[in-house]
VOGU-3710 file (C-alpha; in Angstrom, 3 decimals, decimal comma):
1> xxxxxxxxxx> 188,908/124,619/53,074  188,071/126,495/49,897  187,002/129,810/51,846  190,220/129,036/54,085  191,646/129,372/51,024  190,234/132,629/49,860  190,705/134,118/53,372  194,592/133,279/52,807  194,931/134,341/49,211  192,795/137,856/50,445
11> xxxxxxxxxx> 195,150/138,246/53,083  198,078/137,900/51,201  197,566/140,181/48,667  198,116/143,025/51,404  202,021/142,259/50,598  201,493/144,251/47,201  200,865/147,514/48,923  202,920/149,798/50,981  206,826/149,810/50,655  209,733/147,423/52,179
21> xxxxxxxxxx> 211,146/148,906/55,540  214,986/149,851/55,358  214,869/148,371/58,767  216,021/144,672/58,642  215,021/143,458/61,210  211,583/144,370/60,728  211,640/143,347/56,971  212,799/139,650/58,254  209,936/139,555/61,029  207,688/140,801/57,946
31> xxxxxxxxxx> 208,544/137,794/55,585  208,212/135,297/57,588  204,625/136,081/58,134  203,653/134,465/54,273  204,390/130,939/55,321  202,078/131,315/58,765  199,439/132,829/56,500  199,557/130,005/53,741  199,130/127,406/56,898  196,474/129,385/58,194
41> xxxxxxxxxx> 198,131/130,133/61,190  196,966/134,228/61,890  198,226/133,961/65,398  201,454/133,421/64,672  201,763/135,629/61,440  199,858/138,337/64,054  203,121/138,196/66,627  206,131/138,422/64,009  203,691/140,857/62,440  203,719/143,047/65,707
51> xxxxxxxxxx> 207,054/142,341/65,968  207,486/144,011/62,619  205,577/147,487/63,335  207,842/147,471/66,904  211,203/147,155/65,316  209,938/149,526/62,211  206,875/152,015/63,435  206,293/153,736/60,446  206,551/150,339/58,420  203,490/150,953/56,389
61> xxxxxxxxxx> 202,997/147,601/54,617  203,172/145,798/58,055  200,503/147,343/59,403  198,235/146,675/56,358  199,261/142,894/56,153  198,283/142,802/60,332  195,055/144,491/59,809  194,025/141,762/57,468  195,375/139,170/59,595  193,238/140,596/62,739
71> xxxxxxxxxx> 190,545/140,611/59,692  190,997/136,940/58,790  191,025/136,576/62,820  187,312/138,711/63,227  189,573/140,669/65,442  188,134/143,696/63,830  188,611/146,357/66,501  192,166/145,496/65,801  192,031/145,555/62,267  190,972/149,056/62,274
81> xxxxxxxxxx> 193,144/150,376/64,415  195,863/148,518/62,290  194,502/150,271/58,990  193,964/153,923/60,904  198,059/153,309/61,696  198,819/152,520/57,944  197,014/155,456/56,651  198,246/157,935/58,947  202,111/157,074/57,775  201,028/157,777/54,277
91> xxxxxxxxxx> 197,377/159,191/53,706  197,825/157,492/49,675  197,092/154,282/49,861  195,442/151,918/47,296  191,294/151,818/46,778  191,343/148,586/48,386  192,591/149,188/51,770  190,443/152,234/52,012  187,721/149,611/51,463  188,677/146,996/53,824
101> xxxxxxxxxx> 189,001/149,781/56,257  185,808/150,777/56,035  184,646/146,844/56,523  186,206/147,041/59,752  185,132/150,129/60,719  181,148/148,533/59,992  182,315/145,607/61,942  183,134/147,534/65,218  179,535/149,670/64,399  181,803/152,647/63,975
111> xxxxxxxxxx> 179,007/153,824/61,068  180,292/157,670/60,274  183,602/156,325/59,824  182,494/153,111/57,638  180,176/155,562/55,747  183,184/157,877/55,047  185,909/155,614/53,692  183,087/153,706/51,533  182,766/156,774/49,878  185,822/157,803/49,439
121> xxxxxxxxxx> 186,634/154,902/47,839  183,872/154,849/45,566  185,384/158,034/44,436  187,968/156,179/43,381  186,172/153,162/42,521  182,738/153,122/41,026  182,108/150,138/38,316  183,782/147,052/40,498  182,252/144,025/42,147  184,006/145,684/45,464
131> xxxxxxxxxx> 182,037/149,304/44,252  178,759/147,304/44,182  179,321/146,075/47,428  180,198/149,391/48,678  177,270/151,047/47,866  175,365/148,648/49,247  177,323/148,871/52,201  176,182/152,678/52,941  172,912/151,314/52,719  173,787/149,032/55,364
141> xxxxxxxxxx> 175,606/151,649/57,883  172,401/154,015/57,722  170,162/150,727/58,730  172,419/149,743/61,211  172,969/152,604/62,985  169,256/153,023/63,450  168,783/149,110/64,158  171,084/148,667/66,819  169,550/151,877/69,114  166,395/149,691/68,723
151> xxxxxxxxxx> 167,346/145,869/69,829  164,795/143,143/70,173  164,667/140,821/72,957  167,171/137,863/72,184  168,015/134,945/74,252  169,298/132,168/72,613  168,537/128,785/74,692  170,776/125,624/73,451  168,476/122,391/72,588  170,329/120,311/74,709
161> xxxxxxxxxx> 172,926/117,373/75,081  169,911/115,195/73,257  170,475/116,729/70,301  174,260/118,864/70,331  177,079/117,067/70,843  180,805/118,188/69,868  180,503/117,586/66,129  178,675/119,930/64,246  174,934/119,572/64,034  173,224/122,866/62,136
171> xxxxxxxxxx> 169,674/123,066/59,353  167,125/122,203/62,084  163,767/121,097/60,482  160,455/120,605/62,854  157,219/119,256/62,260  153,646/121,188/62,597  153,007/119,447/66,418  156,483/120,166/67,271  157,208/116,362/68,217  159,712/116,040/65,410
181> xxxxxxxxxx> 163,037/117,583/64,936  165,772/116,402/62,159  168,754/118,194/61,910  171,876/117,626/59,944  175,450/116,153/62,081  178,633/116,000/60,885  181,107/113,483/61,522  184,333/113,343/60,330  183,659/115,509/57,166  180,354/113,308/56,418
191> xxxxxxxxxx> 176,798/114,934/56,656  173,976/112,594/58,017  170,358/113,444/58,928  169,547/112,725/62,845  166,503/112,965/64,252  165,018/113,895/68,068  161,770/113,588/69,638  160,183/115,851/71,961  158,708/114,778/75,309  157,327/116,959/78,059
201> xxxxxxxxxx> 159,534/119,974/76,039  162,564/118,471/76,197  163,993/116,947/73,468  164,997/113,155/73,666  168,491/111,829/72,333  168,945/111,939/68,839  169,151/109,228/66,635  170,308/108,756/62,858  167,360/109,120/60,639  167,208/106,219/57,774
211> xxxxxxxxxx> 169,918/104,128/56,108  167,545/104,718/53,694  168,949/107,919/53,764  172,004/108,412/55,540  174,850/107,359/53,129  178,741/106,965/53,654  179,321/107,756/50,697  177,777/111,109/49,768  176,804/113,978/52,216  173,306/114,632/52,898
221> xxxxxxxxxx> 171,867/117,827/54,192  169,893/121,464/53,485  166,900/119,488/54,178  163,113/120,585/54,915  160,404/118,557/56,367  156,516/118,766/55,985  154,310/119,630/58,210  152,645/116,217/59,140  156,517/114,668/58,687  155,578/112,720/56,165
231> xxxxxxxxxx> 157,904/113,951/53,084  161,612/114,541/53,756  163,173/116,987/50,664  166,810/117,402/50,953  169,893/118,422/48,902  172,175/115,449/47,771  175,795/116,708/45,563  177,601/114,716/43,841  175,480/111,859/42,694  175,678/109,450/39,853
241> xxxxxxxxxx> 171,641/110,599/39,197  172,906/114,329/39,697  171,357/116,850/37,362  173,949/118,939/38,557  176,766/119,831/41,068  173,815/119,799/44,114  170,059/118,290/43,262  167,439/118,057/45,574  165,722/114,730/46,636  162,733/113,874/48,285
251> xxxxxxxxxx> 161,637/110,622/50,359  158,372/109,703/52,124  157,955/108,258/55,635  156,643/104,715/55,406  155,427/103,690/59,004  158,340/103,830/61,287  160,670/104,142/58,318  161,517/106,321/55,466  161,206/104,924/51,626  164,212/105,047/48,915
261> xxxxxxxxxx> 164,878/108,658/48,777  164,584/110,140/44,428  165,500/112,809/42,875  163,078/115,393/42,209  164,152/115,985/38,284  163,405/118,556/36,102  162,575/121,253/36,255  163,498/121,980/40,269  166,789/120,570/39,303  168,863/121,352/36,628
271> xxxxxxxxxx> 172,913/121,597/35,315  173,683/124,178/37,620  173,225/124,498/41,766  170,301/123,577/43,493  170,005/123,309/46,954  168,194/124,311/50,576  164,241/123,651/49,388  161,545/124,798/51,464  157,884/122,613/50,990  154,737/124,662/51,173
281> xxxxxxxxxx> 152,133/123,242/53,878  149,930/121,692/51,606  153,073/119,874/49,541  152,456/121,334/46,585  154,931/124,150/46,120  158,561/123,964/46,448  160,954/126,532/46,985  164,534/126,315/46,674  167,567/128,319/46,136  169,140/128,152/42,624
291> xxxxxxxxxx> 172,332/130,240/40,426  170,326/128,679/37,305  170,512/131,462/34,856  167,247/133,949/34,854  167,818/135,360/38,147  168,721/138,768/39,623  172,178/137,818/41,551  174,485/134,769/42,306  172,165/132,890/43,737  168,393/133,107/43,944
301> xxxxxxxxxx> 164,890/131,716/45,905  162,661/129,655/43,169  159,435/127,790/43,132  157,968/125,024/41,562  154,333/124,098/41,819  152,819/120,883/41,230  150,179/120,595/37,927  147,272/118,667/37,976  149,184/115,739/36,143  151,055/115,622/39,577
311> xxxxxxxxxx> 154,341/116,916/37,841  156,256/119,553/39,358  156,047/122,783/37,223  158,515/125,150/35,526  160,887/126,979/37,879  159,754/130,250/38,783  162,034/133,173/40,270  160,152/134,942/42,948  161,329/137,973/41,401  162,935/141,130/42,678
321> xxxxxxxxxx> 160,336/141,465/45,675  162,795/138,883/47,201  166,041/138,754/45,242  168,977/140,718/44,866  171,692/141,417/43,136  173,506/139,883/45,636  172,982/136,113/47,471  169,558/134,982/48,674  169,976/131,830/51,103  167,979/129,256/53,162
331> xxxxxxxxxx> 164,261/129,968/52,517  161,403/128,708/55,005  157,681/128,475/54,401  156,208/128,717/57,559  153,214/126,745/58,174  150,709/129,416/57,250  151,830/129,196/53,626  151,966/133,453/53,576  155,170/134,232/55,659  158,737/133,503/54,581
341> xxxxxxxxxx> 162,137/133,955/56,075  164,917/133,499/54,148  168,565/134,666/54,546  170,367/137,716/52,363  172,904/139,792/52,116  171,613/142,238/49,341  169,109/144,153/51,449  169,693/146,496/54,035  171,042/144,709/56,944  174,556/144,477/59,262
351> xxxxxxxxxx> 176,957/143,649/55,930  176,596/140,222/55,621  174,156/137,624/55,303  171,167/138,351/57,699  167,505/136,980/58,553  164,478/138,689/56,954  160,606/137,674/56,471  158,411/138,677/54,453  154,314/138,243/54,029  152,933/137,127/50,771
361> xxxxxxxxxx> 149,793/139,942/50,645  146,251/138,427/48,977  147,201/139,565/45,821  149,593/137,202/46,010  152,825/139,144/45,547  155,500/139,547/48,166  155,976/142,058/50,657  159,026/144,088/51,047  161,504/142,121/53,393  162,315/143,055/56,832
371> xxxxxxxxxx> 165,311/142,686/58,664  164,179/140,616/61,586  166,433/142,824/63,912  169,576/143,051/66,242  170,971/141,513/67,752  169,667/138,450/65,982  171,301/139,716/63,145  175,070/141,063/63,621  178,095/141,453/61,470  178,547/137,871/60,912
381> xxxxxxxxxx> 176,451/135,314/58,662  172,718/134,480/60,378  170,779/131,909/57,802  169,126/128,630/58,875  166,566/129,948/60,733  162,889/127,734/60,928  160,065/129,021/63,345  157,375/127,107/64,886  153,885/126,129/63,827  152,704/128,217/67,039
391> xxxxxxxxxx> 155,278/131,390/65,878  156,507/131,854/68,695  160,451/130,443/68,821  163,179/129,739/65,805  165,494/127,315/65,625  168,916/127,699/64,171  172,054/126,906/64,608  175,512/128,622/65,543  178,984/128,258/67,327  177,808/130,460/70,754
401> xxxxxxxxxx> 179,697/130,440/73,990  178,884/127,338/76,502  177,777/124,961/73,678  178,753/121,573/73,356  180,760/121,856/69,979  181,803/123,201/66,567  177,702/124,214/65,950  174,897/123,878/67,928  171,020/123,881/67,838  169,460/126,767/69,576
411> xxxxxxxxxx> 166,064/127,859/70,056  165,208/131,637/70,558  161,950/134,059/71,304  160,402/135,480/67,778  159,596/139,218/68,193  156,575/139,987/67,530  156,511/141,801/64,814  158,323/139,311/63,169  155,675/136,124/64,039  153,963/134,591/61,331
421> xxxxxxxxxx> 150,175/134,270/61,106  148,483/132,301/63,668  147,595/128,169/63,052  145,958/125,808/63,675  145,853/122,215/62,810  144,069/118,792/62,996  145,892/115,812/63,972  144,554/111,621/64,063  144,107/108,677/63,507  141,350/106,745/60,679
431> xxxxxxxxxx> 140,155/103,588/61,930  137,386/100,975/60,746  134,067/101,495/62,454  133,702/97,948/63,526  137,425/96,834/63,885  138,798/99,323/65,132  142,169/98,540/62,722  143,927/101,835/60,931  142,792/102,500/57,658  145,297/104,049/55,196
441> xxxxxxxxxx> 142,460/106,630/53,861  142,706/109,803/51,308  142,597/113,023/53,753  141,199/116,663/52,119  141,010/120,047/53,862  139,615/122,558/51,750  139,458/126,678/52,930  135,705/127,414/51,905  136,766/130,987/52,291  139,104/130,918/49,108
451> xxxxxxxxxx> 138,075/127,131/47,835  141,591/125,977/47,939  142,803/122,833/48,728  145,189/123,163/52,003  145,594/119,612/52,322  145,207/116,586/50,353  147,123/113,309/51,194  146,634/110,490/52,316  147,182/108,557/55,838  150,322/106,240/57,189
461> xxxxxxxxxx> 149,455/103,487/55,630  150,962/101,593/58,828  149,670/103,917/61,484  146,633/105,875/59,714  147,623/108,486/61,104  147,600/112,177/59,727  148,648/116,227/60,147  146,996/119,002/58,503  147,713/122,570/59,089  144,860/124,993/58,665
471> xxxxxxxxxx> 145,652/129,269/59,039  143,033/130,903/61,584  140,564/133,250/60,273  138,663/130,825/57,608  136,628/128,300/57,689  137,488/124,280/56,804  135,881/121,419/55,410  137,781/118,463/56,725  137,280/115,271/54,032  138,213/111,459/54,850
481> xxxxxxxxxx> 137,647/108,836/52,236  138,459/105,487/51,394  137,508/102,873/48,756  134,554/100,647/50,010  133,942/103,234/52,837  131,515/105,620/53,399  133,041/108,968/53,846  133,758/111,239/56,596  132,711/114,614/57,018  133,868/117,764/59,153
491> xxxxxxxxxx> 133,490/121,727/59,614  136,405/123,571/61,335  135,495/126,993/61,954  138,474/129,111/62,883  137,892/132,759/62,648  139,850/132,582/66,007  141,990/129,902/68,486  145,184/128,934/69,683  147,940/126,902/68,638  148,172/125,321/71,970
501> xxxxxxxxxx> 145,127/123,538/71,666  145,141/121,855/68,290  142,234/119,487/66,880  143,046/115,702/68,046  140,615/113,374/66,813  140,110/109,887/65,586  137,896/109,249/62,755  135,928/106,166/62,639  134,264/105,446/59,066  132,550/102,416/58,316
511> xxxxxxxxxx> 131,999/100,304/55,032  129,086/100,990/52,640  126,190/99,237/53,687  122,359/99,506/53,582  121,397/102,169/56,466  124,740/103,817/56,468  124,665/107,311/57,183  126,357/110,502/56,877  126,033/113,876/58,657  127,267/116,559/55,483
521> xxxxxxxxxx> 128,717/119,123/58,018  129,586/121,566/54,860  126,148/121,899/53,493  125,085/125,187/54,535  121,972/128,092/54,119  120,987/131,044/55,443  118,756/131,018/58,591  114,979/130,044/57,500  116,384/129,820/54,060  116,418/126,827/51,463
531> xxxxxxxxxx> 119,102/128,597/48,767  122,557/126,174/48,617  125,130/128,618/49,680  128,574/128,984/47,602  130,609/127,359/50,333  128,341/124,343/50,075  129,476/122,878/46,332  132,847/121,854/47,382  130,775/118,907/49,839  128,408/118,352/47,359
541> xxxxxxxxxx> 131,004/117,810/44,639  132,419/115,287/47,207  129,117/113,428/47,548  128,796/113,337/43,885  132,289/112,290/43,345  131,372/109,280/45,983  128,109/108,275/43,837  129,947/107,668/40,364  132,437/105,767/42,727  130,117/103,305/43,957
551> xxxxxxxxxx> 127,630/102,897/41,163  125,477/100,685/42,531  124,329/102,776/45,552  121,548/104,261/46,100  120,482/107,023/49,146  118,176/109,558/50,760  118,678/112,758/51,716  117,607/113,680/54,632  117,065/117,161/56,100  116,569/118,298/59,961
561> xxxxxxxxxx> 116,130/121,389/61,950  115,979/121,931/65,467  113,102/122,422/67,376  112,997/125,967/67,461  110,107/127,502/66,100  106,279/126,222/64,338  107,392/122,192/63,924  105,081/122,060/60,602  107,349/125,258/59,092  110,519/123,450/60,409
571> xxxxxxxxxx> 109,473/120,059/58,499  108,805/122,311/55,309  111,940/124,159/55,727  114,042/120,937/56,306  112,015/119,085/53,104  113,182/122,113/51,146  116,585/122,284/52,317  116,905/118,187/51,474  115,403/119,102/47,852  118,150/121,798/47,031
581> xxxxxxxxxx> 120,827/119,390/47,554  118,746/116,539/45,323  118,259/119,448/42,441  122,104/119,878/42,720  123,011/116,187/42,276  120,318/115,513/39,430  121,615/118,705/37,541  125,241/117,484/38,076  124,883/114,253/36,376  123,509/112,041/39,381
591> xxxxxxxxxx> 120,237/109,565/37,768  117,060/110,697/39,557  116,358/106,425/40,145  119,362/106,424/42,785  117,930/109,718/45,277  114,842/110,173/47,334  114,836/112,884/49,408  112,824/113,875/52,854  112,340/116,508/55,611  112,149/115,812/59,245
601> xxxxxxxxxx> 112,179/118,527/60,796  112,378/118,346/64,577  111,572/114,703/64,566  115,316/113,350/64,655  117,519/115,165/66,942  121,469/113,832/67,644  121,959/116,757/70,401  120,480/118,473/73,246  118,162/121,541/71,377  118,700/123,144/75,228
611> xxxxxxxxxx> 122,045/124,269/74,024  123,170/126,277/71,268  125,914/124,114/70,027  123,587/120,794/70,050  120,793/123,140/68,491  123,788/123,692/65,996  124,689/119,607/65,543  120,291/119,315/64,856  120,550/121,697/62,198  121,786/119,386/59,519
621> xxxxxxxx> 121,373/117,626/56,076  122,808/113,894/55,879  122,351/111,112/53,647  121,281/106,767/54,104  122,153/104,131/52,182  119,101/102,722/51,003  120,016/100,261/48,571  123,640/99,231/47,359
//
């Protein structure tokens, strides 16, 4: 109602230019356009308005209060025309109708004559918030004109009576396996979160999401999910634990269910507007839009990172690589943590708010945005959009032709120059060895190419289950741990794969125990080499963080080859390779009473050495329980 409101108030101040016409007639069909406008009624005010210009043609102030009507309307072919008619009566008219002439004219893609009356009317108008915009604007009409030659492939496909019904349902959010889709509805003025399943690519009916979540009272919305939809962050207004007008609050999925949702605090929220957050795929960086003082225009994108005391840190702006001085809107992390799309309307683009992405380079810094192209962008307000784990469709939502109501859920192709970086991602299930029961268990992936940790969490504590993403081109160590357990480890090599065909595995670890053992798939050397290689510590550090655990346990570490080669230089080699890794433990703090060490070899072989990848599985350093 409040931009209704606007709209009317914009419109109406059209009466204060032009003269009255000496034709009565006219003048009467003229006034009685105000009270149509004020009730938002710009069909009718457009017919006495006609009526007006017919009885009066060179009634000047007519035509400029029907052009903004058409404007108010989006009937902007009209509007122009209406405006061309007013100026040709009398060529001196004020600034502002040579500006809203020129809107129209970028509306209808008529760029030489949009470029033209923005600049005559910064001639007459260079300091104002409309100037601003008008110089930005010429910005706009020399992308556009070269955009729209060049369209990308676009065809919108609508999600289905599952999910879109005739109320309103818009701010899609999808999970990593593309299973899980929540999405805000409106009903009768109130804002709930809903959520569909996906089954054979079709998505099931929707459902509400969690009275947990879902309140009467207040609206709920803007929301992002994680990856592994586990951790729900939304924006909540209004509440009685508001830092502000519009904080953003987070819950976590508990089995079937979601927990009490809470808000975030400082410093993500604070007195003035936040809203729309975006979680990074390892959880630890939020970004969210904010008009919290420190930023470059009205509203801005800002991250928070989590310290090591598992507090979120101080706001950040992400700084004029992605802000304006105009409105940045609806940010999404995709799920390789380096590409981001966000909505603006500050850089160059169709006028108003349009879709861009940008690539966060190793350095760390932000690419320059691009306009992810027409049509998908147009004259009117894109924003919303979320892409896929796999990069290849968005989601968003709109009011298209042949949908089911106010705003639907579509899904559309990415062009490819606009497709993140490829994924991957492991997906299961921790159970107990010997019971086979689901074991709520910590869950680590750590990229051994940069040492970072890309996932660290821990399972459903109802289900075990658990989603990690991991970006192709580096190499994983996958981590599963839990108290009285021995731990589970894992290599993921992806330096290349596809999306479609995703690790699914269940991980069986069984309780400490004399004989227990454990294959350490991130211990790695060079071939015929004993030297500990750098991408070896973070396992290590694992196994040593395990020993101080479990204080009483003592073990053996073992070392194997395969059976390629002189068997008495492959013993050596594997005794020597089973000695680095005790050196490594002694010099980190481990007593020499609780380690043996040994080399087999050959000797002990858990693959076929006919093949390369069980030659692969023989080369390997593990550890036994010997003595708890």
């Amino acid at each position: 109602m409040k931009f209704c409101l606007i709209l009317s108030l914009s419109v109406l101040s059209f009466y204060s230019f032009g003269q009255s016409s000496p034709n009565k007639k006219a003048q009467t069909y003229f006034e009685k356009a105000g009270p149509f406008i004020d009730q938002f009624d710009y069909s009718a005010a457009e017919q006495v308005l006609k009526n007006a210009v017919e009885a009066d043609p060179l009634f000047q102030k007519a035509y400029i209060l029907l052009a903004g009507v058409y404007k108010a309307q989006k009937k902007y072919q009209e509007a122009k025309m209406a405006y061309e008619k007013a100026i040709l009566i009398n060529k001196t008219v004020a600034p502002e109708i040579i500006y809203s002439f020129a809107e129209a004219a970028f509306a209808t893609q008529d760029y030489p004559n949009a470029k033209q009356h923005f600049t005559d009317f910064l001639a007459l108008d260079s300091s104002s918030e409309k100037a601003k915009r008008a110089k930005k604007y010429l910005l706009d009409c020399d992308f556009a004109n070269i955009a729209i030659k060049k369209p990308v492939k676009y065809s919108p496909l609508n999600l289905g009576d599952g999910v879109n019904t005739a109320d309103a349902e818009y701010f899609p959010a999808i999970t990593a396996d593309g299973e899980t889709l929540v999405f805000t509805r409106q009903v009768n003025g109130n804002e709930d979160f809903w959520t569909a399943q996906s089954k054979n690519n079709t998505w099931g009916l929707a459902t509400p999401l969690s009275s947990k979540i879902n309140t009467a009272r207040y609206n709920e919305g803007a929301q992002t999910i994680s990856p592994d939809g586990k951790y729900l962050f939304f924006t909540g207004c209004n509440r009685p634990d508001g830092l502000g007008r519009c904080d953003i609050y987070v819950s976590h999925r508990e089995g079937k269910d979601w927990g009490e949702p809470y808000n975030v605090g400082q410093p993500v929220n604070s007195e003035f507007w936040e809203s729309q957050p975006a979680i990074s795929p390892d959880g630890r960086t939020l970004y969210f839009i904010s008009n919290r003082p420190g930023g470059f225009g009205g509203y801005d994108i800002w991250k928070s990172t989590i310290t090591d005391d598992a507090k979120w840190g101080p706001a950040i702006n992400l700084g004029p690589e992605i802000n304006t001085a105009f409105d940045e809107n609806t940010p999404f992390l995709h799920a390789d943590g380096k590409t981001l799309y966000f909505s603006s309307n500050g850089w160059p683009g169709f006028g108003n708010k349009d879709i861009y992405f940008s690539r966060q380079g190793n350095d760390g810094l932000w690419q320059k945005p691009i306009n992810i192209g027409y049509p998908i962008n147009s004259f009117e307000d894109e924003s919303g959009l979320v892409v896929s784990a796999d990069g290849n469709s968005g989601l968003f939502s709109s009011n298209l032709k042949g949908g089911y109501g106010l705003q639907d859920i579509y899904s559309f192709g990415i062009p490819e120059t606009a497709k993140p970086l490829k994924i991957s991602y492991v997906k299961g299930i921790v159970r107990d060895r010997d019971t086979k029961k689901t074991i709520e268990s910590n869950v680590q992936v750590i990229d051994l190419k940069t040492n970072k940790t890309v996932f660290d969490d821990y399972t459903d504590p109802e289900t075990g289950q658990f989603l990690a993403v991991m970006p192709i081109g580096s190499n994983y160590l996958f981590n599963v741990n839990a108290e009285g357990y021995l731990f589970y480890s894992e290599n993921f090599e992806l330096k290349s794969g596809d999306i479609n065909k995703p690790y699914q595995i269940e991980v069986y670890i069984e309780k400490i125990k004399q004989g227990g053992n454990v294959t350490l798939k991130n211990i790695f050397f060079d071939t015929n080499k004993f030297n500990l290689l750098p991408a070896s510590i973070r396992e290590l550090d694992l196994l040593i963080d395990f020993l101080h655990q479990n204080q009483k346990v003592e073990i053996e570490i073992q070392g194997h080859t395969d059976n390629v080669g002189d068997d008495q230089l492959n013993e050596k080699l594997s005794y020597n390779r089973a000695n680095a890794v005790y050196e490594y433990l002694v010099k980190n703090g481990i007593d020499t009473k609780r380690l043996t060490f040994k080399g087999f070899g050959a000797s002990k072989p858990i693959a076929d050495n006919k093949t390369e990848s069980g030659r692969k599985n023989n080369r390997r350093t593990s550890f036994v329980i010997m003595k708890i």
